[in-house]
PyMOL Python script that loads the backbone (N, CA, C, O; Angstrom):
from pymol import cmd

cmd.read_pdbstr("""\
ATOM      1  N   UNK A   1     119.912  62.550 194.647  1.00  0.00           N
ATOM      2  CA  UNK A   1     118.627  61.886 194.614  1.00  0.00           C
ATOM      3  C   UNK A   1     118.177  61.751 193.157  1.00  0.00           C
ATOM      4  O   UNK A   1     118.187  62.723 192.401  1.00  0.00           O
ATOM      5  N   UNK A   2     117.782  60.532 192.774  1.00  0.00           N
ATOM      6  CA  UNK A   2     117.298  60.469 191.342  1.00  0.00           C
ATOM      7  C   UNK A   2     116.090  60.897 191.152  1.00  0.00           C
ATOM      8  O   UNK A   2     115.310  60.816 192.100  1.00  0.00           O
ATOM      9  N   UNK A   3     115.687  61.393 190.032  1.00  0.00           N
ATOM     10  CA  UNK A   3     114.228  61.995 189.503  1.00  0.00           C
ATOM     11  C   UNK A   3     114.160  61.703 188.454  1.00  0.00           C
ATOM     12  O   UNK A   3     115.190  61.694 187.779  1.00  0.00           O
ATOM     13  N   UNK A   4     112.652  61.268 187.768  1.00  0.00           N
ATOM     14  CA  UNK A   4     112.425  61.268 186.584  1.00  0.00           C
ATOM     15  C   UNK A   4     111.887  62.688 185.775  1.00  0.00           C
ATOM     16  O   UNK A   4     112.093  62.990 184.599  1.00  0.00           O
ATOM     17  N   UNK A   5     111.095  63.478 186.861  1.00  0.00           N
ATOM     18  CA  UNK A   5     110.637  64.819 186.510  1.00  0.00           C
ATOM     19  C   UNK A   5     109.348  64.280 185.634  1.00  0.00           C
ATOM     20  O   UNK A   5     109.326  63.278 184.918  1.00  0.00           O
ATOM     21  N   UNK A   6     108.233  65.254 185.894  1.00  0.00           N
ATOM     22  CA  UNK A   6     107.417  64.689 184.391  1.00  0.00           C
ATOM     23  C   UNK A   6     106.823  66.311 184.461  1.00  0.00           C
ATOM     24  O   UNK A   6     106.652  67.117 185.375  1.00  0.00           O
ATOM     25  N   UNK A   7     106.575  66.321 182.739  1.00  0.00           N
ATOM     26  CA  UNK A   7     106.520  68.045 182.157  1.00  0.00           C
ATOM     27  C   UNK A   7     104.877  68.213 182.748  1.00  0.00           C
ATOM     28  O   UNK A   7     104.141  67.287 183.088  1.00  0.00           O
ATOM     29  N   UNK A   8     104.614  69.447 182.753  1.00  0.00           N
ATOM     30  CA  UNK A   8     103.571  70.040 183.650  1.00  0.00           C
ATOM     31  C   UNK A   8     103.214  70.982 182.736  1.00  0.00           C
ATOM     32  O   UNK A   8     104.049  71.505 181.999  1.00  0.00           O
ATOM     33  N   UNK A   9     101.688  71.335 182.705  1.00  0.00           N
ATOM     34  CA  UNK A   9     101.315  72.379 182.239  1.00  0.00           C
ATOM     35  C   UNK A   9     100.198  73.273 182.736  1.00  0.00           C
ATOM     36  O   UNK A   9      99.171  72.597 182.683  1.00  0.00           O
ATOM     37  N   UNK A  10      99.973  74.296 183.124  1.00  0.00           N
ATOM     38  CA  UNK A  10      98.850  74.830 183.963  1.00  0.00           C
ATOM     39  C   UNK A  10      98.069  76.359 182.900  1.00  0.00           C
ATOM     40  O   UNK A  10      98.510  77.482 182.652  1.00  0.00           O
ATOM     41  N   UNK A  11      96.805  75.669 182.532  1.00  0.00           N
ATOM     42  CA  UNK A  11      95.787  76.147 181.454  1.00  0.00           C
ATOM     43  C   UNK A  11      94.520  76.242 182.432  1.00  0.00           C
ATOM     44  O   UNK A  11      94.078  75.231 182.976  1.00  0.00           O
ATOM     45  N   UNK A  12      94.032  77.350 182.599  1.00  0.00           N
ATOM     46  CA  UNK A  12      92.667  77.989 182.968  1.00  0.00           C
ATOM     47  C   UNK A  12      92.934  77.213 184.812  1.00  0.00           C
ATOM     48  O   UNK A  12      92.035  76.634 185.423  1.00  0.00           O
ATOM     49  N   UNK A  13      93.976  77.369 185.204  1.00  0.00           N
ATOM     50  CA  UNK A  13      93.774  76.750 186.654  1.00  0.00           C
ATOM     51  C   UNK A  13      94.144  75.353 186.849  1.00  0.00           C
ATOM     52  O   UNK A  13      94.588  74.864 187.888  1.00  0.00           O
ATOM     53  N   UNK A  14      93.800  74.464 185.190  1.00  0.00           N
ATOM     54  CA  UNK A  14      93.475  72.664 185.431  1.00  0.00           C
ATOM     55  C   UNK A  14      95.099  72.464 185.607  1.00  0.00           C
ATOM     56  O   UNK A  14      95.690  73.524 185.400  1.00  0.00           O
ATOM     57  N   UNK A  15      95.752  71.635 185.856  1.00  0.00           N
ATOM     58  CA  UNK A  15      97.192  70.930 185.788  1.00  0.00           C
ATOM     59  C   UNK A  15      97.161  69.747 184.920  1.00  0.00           C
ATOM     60  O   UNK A  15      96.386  68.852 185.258  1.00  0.00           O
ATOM     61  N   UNK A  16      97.853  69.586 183.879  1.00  0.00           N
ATOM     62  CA  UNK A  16      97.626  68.338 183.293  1.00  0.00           C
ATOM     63  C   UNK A  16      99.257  68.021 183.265  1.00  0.00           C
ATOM     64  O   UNK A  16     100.069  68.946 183.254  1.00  0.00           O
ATOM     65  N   UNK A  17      99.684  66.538 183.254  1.00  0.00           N
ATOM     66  CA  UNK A  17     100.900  65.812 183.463  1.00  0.00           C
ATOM     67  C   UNK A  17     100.966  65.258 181.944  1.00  0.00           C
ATOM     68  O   UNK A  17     100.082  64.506 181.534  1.00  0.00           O
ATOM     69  N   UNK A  18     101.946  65.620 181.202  1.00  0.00           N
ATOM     70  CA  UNK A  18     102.291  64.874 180.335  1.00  0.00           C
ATOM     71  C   UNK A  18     103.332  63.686 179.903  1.00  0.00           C
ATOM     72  O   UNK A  18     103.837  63.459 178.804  1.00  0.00           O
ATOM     73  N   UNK A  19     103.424  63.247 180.714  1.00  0.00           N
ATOM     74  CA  UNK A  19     105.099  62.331 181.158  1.00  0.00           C
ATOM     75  C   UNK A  19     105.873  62.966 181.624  1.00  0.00           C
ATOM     76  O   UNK A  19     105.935  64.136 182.001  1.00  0.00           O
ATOM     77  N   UNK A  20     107.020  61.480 181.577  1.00  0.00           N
ATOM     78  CA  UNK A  20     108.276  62.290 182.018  1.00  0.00           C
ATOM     79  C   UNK A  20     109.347  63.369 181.205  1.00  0.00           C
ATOM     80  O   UNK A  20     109.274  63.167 179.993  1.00  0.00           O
ATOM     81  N   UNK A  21     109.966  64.063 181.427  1.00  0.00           N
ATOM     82  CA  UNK A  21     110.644  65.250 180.622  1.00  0.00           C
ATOM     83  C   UNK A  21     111.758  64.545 180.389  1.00  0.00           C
ATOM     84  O   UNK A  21     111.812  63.329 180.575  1.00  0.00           O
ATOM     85  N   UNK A  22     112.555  65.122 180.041  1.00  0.00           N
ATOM     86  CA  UNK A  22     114.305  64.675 179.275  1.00  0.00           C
ATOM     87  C   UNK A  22     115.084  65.496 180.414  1.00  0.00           C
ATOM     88  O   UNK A  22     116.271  65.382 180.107  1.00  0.00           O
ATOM     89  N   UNK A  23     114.985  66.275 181.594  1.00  0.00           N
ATOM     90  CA  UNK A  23     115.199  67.134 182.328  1.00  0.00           C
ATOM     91  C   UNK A  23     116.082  66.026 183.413  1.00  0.00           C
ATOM     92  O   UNK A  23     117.292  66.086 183.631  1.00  0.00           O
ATOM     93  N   UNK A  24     115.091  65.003 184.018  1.00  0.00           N
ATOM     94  CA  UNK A  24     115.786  64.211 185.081  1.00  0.00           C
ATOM     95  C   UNK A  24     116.988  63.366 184.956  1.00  0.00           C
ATOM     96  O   UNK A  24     117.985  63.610 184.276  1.00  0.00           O
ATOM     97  N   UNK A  25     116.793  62.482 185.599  1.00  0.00           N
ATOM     98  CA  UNK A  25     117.759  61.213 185.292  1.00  0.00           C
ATOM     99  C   UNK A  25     117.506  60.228 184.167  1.00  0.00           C
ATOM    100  O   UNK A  25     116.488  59.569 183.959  1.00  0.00           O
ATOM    101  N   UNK A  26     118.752  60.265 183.419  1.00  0.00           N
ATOM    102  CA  UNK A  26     118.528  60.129 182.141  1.00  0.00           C
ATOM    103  C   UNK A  26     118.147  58.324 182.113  1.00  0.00           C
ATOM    104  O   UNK A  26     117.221  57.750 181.540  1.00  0.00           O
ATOM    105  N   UNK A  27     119.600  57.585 183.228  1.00  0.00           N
ATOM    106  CA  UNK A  27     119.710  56.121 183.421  1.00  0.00           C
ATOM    107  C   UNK A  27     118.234  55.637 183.945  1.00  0.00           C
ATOM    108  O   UNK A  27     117.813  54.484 183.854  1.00  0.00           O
ATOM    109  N   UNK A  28     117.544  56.735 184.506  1.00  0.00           N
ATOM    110  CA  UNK A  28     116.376  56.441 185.565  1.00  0.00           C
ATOM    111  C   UNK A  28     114.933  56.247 184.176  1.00  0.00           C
ATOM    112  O   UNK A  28     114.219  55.287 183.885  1.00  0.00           O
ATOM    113  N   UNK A  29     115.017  57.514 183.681  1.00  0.00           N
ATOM    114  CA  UNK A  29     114.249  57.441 182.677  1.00  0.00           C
ATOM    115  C   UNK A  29     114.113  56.139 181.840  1.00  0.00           C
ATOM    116  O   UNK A  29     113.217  55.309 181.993  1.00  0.00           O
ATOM    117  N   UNK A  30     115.126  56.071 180.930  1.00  0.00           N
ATOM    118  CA  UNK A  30     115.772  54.627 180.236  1.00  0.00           C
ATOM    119  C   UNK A  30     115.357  53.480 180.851  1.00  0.00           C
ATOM    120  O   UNK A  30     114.764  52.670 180.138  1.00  0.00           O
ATOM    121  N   UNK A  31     115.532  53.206 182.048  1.00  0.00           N
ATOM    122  CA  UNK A  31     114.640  52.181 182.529  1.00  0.00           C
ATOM    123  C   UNK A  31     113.460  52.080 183.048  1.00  0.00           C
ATOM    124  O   UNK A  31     113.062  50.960 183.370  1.00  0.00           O
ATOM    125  N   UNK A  32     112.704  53.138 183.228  1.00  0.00           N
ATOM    126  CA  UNK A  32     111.442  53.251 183.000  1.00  0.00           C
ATOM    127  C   UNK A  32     110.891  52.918 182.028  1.00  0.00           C
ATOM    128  O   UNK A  32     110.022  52.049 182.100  1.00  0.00           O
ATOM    129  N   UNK A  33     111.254  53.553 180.729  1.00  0.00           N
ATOM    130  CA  UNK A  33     110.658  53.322 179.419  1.00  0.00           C
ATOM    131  C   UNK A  33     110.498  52.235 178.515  1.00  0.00           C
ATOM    132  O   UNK A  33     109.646  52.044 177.647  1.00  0.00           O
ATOM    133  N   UNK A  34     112.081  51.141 179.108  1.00  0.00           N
ATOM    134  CA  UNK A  34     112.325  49.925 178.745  1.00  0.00           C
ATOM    135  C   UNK A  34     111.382  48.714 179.596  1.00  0.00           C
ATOM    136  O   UNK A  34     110.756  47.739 179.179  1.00  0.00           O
ATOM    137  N   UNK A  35     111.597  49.261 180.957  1.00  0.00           N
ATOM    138  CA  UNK A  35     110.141  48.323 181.845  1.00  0.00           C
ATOM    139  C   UNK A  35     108.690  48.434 181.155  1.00  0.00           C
ATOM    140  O   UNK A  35     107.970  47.439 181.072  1.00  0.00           O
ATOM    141  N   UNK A  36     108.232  49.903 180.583  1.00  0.00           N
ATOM    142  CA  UNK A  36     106.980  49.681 180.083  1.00  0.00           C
ATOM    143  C   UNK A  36     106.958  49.030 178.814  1.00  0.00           C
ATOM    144  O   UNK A  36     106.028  48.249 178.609  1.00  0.00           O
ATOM    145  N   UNK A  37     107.911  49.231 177.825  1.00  0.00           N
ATOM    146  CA  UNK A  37     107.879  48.578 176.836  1.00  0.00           C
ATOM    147  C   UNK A  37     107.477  47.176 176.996  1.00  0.00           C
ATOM    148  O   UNK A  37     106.341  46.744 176.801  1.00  0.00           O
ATOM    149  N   UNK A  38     108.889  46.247 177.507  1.00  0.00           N
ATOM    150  CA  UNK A  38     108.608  44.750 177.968  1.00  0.00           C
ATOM    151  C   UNK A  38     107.432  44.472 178.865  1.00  0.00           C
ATOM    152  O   UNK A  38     107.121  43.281 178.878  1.00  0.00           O
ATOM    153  N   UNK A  39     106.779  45.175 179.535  1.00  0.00           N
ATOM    154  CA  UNK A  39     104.824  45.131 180.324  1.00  0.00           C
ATOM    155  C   UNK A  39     104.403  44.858 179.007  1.00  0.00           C
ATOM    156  O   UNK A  39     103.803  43.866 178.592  1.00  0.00           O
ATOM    157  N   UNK A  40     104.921  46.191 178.199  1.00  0.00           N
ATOM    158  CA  UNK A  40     103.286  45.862 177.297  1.00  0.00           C
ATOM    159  C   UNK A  40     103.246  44.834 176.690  1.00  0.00           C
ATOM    160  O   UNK A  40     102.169  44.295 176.434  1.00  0.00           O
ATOM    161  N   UNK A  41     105.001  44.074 176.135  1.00  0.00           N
ATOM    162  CA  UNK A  41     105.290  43.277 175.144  1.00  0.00           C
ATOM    163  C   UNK A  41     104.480  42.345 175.895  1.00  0.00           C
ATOM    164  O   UNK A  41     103.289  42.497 175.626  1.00  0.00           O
ATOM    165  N   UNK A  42     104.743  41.269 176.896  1.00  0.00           N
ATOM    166  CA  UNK A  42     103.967  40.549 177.753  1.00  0.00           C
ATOM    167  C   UNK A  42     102.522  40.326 177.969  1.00  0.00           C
ATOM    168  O   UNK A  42     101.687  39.432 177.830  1.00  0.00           O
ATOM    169  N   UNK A  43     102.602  41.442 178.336  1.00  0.00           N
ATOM    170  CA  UNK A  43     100.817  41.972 178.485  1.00  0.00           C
ATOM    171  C   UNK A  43      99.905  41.429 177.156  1.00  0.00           C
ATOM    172  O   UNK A  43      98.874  40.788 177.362  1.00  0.00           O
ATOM    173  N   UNK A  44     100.373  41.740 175.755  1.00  0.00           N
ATOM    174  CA  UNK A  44     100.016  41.595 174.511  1.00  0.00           C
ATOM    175  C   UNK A  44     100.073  40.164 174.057  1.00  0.00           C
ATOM    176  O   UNK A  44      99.295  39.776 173.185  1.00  0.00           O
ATOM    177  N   UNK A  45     100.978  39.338 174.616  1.00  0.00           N
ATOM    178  CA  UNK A  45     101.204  37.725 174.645  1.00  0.00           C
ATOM    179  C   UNK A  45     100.271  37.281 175.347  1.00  0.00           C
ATOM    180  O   UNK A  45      99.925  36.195 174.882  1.00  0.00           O
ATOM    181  N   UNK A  46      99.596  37.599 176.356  1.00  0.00           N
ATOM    182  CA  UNK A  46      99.327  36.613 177.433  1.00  0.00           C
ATOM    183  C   UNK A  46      96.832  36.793 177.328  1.00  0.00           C
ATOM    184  O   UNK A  46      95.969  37.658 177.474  1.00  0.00           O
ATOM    185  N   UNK A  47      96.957  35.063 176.941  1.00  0.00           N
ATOM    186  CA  UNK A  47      95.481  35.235 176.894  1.00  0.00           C
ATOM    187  C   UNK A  47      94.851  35.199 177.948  1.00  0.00           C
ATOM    188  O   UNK A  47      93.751  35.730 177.794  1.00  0.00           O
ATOM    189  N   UNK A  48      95.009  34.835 178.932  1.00  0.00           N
ATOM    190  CA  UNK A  48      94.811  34.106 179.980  1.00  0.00           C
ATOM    191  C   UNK A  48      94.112  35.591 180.922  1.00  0.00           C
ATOM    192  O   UNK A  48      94.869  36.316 181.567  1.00  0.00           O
ATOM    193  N   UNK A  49      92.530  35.857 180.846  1.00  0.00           N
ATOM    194  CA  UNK A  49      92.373  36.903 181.571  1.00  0.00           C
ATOM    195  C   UNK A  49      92.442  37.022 183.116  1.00  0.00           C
ATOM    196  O   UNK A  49      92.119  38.042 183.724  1.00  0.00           O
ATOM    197  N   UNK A  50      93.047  35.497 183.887  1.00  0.00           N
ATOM    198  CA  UNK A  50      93.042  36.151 185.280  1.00  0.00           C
ATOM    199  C   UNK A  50      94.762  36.434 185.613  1.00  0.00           C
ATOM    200  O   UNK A  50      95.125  36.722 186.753  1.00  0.00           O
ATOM    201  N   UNK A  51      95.536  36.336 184.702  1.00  0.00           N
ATOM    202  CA  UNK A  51      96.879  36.746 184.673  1.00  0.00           C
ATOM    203  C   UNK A  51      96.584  38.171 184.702  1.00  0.00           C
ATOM    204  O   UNK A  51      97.502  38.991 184.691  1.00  0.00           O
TER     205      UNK A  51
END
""", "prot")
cmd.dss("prot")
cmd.show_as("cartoon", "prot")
cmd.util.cbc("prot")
cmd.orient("prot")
């Protein structure tokens, strides 16, 4: 089963998520990181606010 894993930290009770770790799937990760990249690249092109 693939996982991306994302690192965890637990301070006074709260849980906070800091991404994903280097722990999971590495191919899985990699294309995660490359999909957000090209969002944002896009995202940053486009004026058009009901896009």
């Amino acid at each position: 089963m693939a996982w991306a894993n994302t690192d965890r930290a637990v301070n006074g009770g709260k849980h906070k998520l800091y991404g994903i770790s280097k722990r999971g799937n590495k191919y899985l990760r990699k294309l995660l990181v490359h999909g957000a990249r090209i969002t944002l690249r896009f995202a940053e092109r486009k004026t058009d606010s009901r896009s």
